[in-house]
C-alpha positions as CSV (number, residue, x, y, z in Angstrom):
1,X,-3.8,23.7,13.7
2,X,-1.1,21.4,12.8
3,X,-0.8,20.0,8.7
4,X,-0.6,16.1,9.7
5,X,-2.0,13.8,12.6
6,X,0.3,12.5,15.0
7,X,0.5,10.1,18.2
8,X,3.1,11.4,20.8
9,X,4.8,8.4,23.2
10,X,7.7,10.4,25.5
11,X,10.0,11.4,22.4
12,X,8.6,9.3,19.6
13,X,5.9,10.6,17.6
14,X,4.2,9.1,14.5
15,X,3.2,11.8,12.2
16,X,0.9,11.2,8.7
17,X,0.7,14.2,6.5
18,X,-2.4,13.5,3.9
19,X,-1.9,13.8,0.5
20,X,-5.2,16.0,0.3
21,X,-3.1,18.5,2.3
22,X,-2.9,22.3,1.0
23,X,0.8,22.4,-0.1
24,X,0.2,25.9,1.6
25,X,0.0,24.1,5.0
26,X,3.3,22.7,4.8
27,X,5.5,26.1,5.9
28,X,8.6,26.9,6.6
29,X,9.4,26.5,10.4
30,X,11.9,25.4,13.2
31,X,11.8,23.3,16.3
32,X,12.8,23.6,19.7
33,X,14.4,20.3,20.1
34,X,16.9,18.6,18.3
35,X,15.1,15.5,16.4
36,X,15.5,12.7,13.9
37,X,13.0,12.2,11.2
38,X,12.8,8.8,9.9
39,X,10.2,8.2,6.4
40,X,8.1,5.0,7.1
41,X,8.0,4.0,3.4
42,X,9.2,4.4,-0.3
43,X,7.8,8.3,-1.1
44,X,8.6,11.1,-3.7
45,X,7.7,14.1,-0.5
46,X,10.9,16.1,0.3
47,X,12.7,17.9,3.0
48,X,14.2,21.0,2.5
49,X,16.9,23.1,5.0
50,X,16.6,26.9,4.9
51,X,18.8,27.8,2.0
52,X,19.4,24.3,0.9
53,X,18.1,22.2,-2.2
54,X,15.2,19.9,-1.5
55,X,16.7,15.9,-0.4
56,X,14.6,13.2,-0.6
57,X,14.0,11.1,2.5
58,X,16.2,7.8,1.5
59,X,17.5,8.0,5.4
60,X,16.9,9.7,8.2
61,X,17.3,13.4,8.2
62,X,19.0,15.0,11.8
63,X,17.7,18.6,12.4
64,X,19.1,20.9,15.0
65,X,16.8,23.0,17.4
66,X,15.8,25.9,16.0
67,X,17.4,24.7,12.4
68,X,14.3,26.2,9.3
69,X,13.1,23.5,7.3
70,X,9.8,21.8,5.7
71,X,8.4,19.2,3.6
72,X,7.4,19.6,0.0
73,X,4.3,17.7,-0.8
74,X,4.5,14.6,-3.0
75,X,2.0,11.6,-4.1
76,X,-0.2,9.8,-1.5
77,X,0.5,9.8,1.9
78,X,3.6,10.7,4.6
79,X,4.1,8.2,7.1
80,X,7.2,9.7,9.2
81,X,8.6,8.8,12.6
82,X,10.7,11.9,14.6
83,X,12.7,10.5,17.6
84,X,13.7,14.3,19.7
85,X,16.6,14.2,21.1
């Protein structure tokens, strides 16, 4: 089961991660498309590359099929847009 709900249109999806979330549900993974994630609104959550510090989400954030990454939780809710490639 997936850590956030999300509404798919071809290759826009709207995705909202709860702050209520498990910080445990929010792992490590990749993707098999290349995609842009876009934040929706002013937010302390991050997003982290394998073997990278954590950046904040001040503009969108390009991430290369089969690239690691995750979000680290922060206050209230995420609103994200990801456009795939």
């Amino acid at each position: 089961m997936n850590p956030y709900k999300e509404v798919t249109i071809e290759n826009l999806s709207y995705r909202i991660f709860s702050a209520s979330i498990n910080e445990m549900e929010l792992i490590w993974h990749r993707d098999a498309e290349d995609r842009t994630v876009e934040v929706l609104h002013p937010t302390d959550w991050q997003f982290q590359f394998d073997n990278e510090l954590p950046i904040g989400f001040e503009k969108p954030i390009f991430i290369r099929k089969e690239q690691i990454h995750r979000v680290i939780k922060g206050t209230g809710d995420l609103h994200i847009l990801i456009q795939k490639s």
